[in-house]
Backbone as ProteinMPNN parsed JSONL, in Angstrom:
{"seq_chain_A": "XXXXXXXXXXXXXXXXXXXXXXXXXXXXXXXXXXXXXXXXXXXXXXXXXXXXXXXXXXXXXXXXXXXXXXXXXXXXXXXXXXXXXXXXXXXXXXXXXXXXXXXXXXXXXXXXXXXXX", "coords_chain_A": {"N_chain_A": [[0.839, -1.171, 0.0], [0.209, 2.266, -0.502], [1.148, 5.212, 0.807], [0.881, 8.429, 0.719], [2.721, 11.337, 2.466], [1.78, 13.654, 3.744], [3.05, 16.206, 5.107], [5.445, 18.761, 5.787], [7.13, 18.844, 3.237], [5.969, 18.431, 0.276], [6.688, 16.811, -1.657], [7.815, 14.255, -0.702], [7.272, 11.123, -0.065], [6.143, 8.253, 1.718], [6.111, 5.006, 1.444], [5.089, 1.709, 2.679], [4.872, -1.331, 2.733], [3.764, -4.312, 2.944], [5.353, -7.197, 2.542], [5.118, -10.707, 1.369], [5.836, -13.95, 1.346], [8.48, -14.268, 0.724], [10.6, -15.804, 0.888], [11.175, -18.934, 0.658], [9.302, -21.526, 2.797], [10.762, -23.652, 3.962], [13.349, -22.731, 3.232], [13.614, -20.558, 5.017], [13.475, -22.288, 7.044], [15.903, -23.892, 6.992], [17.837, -21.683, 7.351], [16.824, -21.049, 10.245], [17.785, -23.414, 11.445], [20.83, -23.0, 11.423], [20.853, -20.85, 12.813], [20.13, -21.839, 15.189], [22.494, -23.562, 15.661], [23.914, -21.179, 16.269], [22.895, -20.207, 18.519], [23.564, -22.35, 20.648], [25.977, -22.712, 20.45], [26.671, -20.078, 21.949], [26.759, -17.8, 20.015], [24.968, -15.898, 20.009], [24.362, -12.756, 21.032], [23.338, -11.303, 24.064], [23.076, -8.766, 24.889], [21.177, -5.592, 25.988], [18.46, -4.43, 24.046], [18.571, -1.463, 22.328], [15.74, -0.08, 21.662], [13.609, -1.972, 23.524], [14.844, -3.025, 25.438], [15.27, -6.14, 25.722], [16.994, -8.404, 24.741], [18.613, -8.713, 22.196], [19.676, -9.588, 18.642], [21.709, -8.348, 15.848], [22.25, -8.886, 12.497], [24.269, -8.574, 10.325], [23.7, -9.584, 6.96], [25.215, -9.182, 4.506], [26.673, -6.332, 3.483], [27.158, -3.0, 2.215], [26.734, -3.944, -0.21], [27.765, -6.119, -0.399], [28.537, -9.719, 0.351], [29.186, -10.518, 3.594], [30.931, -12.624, 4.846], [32.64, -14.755, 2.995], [32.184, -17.937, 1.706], [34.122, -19.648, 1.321], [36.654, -20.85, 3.489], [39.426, -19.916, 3.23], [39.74, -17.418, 1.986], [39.636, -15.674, 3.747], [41.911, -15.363, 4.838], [44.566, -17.398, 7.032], [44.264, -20.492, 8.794], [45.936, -19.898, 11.08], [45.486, -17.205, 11.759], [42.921, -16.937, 11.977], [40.35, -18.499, 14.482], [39.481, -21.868, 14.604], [36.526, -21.401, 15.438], [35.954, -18.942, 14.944], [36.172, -19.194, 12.397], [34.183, -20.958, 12.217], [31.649, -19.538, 12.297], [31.792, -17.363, 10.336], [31.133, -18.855, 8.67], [28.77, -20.182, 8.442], [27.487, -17.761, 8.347], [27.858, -16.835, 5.935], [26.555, -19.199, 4.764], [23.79, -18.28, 5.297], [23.576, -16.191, 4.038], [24.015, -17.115, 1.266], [21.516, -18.465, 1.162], [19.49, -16.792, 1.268], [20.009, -14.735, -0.272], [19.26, -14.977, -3.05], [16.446, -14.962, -3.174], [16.342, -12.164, -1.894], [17.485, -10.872, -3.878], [15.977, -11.824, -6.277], [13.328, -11.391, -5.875], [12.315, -9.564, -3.646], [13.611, -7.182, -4.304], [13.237, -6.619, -6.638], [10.259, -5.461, -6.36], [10.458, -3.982, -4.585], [11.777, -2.321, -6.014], [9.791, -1.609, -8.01], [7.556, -0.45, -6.264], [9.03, 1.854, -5.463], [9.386, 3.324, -7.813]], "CA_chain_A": [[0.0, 0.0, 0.0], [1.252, 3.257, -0.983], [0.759, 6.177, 1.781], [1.655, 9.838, 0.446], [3.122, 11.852, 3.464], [1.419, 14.787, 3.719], [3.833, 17.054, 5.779], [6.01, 19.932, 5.113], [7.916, 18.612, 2.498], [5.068, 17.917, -0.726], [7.57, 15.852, -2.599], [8.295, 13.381, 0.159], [6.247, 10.473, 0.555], [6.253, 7.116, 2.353], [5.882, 3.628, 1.219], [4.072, 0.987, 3.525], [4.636, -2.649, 2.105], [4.152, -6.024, 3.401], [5.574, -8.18, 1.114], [5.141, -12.116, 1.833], [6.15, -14.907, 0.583], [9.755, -13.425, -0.009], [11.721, -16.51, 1.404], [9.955, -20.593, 1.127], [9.754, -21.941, 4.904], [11.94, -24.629, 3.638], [14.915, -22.235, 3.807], [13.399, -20.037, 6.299], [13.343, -23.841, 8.389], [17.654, -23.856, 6.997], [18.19, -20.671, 7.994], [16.595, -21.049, 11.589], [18.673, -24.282, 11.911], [22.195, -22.545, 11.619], [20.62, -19.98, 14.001], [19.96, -22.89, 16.656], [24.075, -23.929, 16.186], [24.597, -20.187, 16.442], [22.444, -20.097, 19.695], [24.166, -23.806, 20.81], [27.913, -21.807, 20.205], [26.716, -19.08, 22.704], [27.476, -17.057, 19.676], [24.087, -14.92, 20.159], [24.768, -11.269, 21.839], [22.553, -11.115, 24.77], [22.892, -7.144, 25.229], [19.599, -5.405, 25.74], [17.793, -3.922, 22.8], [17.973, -0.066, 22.858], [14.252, 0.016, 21.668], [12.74, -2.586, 24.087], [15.244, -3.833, 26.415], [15.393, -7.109, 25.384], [17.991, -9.441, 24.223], [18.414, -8.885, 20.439], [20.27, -10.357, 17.454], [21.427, -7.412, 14.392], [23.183, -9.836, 12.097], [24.634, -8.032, 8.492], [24.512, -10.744, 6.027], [25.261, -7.818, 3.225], [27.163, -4.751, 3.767], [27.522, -2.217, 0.87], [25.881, -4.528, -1.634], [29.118, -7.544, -0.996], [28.259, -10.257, 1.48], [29.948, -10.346, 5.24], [31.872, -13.261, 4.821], [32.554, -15.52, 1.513], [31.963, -19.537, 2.104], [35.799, -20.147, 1.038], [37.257, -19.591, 4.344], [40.628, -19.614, 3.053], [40.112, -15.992, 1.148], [39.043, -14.894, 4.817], [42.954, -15.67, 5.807], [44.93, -18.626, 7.119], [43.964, -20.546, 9.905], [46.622, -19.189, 12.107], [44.981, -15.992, 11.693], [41.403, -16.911, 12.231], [40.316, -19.553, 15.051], [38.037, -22.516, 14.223], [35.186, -20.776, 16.226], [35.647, -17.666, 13.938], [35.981, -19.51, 11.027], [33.389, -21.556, 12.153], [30.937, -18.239, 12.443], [32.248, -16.578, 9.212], [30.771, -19.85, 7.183], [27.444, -20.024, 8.652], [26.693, -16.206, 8.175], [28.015, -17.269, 4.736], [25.107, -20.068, 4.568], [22.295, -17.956, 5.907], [23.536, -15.318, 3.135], [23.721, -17.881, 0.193], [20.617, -18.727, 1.264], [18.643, -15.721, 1.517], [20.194, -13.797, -1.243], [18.409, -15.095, -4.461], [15.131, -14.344, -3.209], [15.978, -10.851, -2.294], [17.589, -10.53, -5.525], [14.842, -11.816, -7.903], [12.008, -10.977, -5.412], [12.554, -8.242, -3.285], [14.703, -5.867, -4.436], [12.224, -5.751, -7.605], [9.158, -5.459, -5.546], [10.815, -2.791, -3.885], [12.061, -1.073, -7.348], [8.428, -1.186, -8.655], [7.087, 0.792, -5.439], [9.445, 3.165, -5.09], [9.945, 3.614, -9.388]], "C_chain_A": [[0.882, 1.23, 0.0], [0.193, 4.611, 0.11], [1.7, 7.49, 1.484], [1.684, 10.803, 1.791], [2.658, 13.186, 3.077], [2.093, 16.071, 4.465], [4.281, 18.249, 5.484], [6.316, 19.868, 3.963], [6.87, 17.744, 1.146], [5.599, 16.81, -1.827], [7.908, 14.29, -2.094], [7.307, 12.328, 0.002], [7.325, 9.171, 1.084], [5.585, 6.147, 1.727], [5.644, 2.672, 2.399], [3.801, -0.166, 3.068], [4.524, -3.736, 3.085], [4.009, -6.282, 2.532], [5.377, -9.562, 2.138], [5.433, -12.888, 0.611], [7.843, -14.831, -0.07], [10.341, -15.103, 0.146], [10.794, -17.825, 1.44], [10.524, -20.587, 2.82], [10.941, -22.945, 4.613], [13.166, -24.012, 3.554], [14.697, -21.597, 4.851], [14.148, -21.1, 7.278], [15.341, -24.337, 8.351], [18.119, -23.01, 7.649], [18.016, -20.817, 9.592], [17.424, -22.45, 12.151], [20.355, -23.816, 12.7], [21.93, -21.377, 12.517], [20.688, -20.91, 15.447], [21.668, -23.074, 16.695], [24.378, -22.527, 16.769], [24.416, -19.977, 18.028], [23.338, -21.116, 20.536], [25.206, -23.502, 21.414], [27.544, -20.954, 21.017], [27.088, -17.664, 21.677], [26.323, -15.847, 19.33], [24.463, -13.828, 21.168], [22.825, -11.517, 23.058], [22.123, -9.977, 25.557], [21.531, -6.603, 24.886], [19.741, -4.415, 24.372], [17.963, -2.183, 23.094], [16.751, 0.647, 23.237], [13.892, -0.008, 23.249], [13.426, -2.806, 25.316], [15.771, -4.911, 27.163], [16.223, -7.901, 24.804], [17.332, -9.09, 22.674], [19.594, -9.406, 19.807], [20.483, -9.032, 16.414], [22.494, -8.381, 13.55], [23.356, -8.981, 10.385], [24.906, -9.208, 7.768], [25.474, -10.121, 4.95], [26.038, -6.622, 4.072], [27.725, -4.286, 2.748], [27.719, -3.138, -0.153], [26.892, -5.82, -1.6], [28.451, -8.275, 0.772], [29.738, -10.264, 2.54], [31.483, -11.229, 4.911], [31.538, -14.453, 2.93], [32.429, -17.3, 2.649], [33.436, -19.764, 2.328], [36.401, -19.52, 2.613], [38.694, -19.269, 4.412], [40.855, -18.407, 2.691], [39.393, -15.634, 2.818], [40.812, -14.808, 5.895], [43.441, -16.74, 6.238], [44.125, -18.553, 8.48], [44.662, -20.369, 10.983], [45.882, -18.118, 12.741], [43.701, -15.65, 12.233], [40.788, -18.305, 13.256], [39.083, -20.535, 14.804], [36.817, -22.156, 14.34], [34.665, -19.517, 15.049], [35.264, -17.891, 12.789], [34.822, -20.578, 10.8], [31.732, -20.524, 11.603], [30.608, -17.93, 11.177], [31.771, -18.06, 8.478], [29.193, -19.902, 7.483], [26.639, -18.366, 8.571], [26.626, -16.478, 6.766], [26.86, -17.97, 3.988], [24.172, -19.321, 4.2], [22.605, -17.274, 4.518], [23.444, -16.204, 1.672], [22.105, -18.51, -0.294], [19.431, -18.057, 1.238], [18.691, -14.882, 0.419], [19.728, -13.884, -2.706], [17.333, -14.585, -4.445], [15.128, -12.825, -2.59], [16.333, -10.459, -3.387], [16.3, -10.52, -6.421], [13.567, -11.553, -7.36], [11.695, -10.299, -5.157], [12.924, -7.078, -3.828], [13.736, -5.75, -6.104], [11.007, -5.531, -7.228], [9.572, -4.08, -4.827], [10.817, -1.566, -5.148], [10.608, -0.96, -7.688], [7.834, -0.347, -7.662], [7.875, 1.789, -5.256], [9.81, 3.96, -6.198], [8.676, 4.425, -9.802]], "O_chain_A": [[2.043, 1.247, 0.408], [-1.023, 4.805, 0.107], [2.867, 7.633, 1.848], [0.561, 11.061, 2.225], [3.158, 13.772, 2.116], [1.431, 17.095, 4.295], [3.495, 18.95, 4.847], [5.881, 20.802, 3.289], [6.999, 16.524, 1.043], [4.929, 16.157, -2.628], [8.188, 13.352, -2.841], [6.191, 12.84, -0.085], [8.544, 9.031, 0.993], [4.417, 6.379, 1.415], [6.277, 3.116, 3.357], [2.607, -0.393, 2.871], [5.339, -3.878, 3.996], [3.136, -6.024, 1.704], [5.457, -9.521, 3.366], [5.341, -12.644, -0.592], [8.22, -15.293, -1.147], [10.476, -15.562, -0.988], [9.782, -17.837, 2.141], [11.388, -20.109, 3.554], [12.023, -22.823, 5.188], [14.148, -24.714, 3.796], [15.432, -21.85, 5.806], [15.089, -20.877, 8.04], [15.952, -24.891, 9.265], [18.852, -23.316, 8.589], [19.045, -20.708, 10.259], [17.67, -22.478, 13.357], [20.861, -24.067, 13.794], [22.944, -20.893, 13.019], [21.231, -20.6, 16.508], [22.204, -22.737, 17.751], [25.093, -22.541, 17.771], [25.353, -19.674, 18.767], [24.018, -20.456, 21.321], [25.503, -23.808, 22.569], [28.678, -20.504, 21.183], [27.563, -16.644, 22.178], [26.613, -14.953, 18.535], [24.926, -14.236, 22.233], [21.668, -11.781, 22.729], [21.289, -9.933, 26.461], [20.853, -6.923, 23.91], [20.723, -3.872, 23.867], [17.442, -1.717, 24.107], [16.472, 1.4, 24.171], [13.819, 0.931, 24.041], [12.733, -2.803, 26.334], [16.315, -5.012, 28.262], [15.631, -8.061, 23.737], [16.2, -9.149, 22.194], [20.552, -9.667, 20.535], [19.406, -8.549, 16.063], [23.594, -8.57, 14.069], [22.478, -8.952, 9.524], [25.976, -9.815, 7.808], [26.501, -10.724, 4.639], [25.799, -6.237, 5.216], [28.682, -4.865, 2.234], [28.71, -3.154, -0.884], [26.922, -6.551, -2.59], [28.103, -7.717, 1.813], [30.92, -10.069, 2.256], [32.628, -10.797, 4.783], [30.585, -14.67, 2.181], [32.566, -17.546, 3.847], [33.887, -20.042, 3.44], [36.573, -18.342, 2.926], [39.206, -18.582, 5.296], [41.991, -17.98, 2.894], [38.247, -15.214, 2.658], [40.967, -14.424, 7.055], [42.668, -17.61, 5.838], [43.612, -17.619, 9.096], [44.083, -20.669, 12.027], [45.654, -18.044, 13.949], [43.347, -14.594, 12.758], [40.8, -19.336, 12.583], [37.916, -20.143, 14.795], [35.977, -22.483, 13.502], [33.576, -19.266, 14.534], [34.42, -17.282, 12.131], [34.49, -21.024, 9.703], [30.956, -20.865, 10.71], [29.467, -18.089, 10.743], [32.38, -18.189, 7.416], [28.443, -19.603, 6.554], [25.456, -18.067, 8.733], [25.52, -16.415, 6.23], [26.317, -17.571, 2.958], [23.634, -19.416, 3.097], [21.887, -17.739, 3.633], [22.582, -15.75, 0.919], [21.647, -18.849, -1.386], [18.367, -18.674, 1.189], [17.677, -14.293, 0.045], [19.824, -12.919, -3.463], [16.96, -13.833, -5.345], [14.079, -12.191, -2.699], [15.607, -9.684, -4.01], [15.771, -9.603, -7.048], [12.626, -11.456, -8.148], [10.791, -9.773, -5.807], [12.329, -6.017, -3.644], [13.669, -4.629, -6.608], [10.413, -5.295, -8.28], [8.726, -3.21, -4.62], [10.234, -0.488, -5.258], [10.259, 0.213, -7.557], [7.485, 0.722, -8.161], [7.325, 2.793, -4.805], [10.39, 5.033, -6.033], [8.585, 4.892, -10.938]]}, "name": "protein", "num_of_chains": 1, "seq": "XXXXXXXXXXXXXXXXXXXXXXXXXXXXXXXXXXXXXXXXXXXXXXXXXXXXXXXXXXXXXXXXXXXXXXXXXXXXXXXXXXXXXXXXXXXXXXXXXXXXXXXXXXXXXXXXXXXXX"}
């Protein structure tokens, strides 16, 4: 749904989507797996939320359009450099992002361009 912001600024507006269906549950149900090892590994942040208060999660699969970590974890450095745990980390963000990133590609991110084009 498309909501024009009526404010100071007559040029401005706001967009107001729910999209569904972006992601099948069948990876959703992958994705929330390698979240359970992540939980498992203690490797969830349990610092409160600024919002709420609450224990949160901000996880960047993406940053400035290149994913976090690559699968290969040799181009991430030797393993001197990086400790199983890390390099354990740095492959499962890898996952979730291999996993997630087609359907914002071919779903999202044109779903988005058509409302905001």
């Amino acid at each position: 749904a498309k909501s024009e912001n009526r404010g100071q600024t007559p040029t401005r507006r706001c967009i107001i989507s729910n999209e569904v269906n972006i992601i099948p549950p069948s990876e959703v149900k992958e994705v929330m797996g390698i979240m359970q090892v992540m939980k498992e590994r203690k490797w969830l942040s349990n610092n409160p939320d600024s919002v709420d208060g609450l224990p949160s999660l901000h996880l960047n699969l993406i940053s400035g359009g290149s994913p976090m970590f690559d699968m290969d974890p040799s181009e991430e450095g030797s393993k001197e450099e990086n400790s199983e745990e890390i390099q354990l980390f740095q492959q499962n963000i890898a996952k979730m992002t291999s996993i997630v990133s087609p359907y914002l590609e071919k779903i999202l991110l044109p779903r988005v361009q058509g409302l905001t084009n």
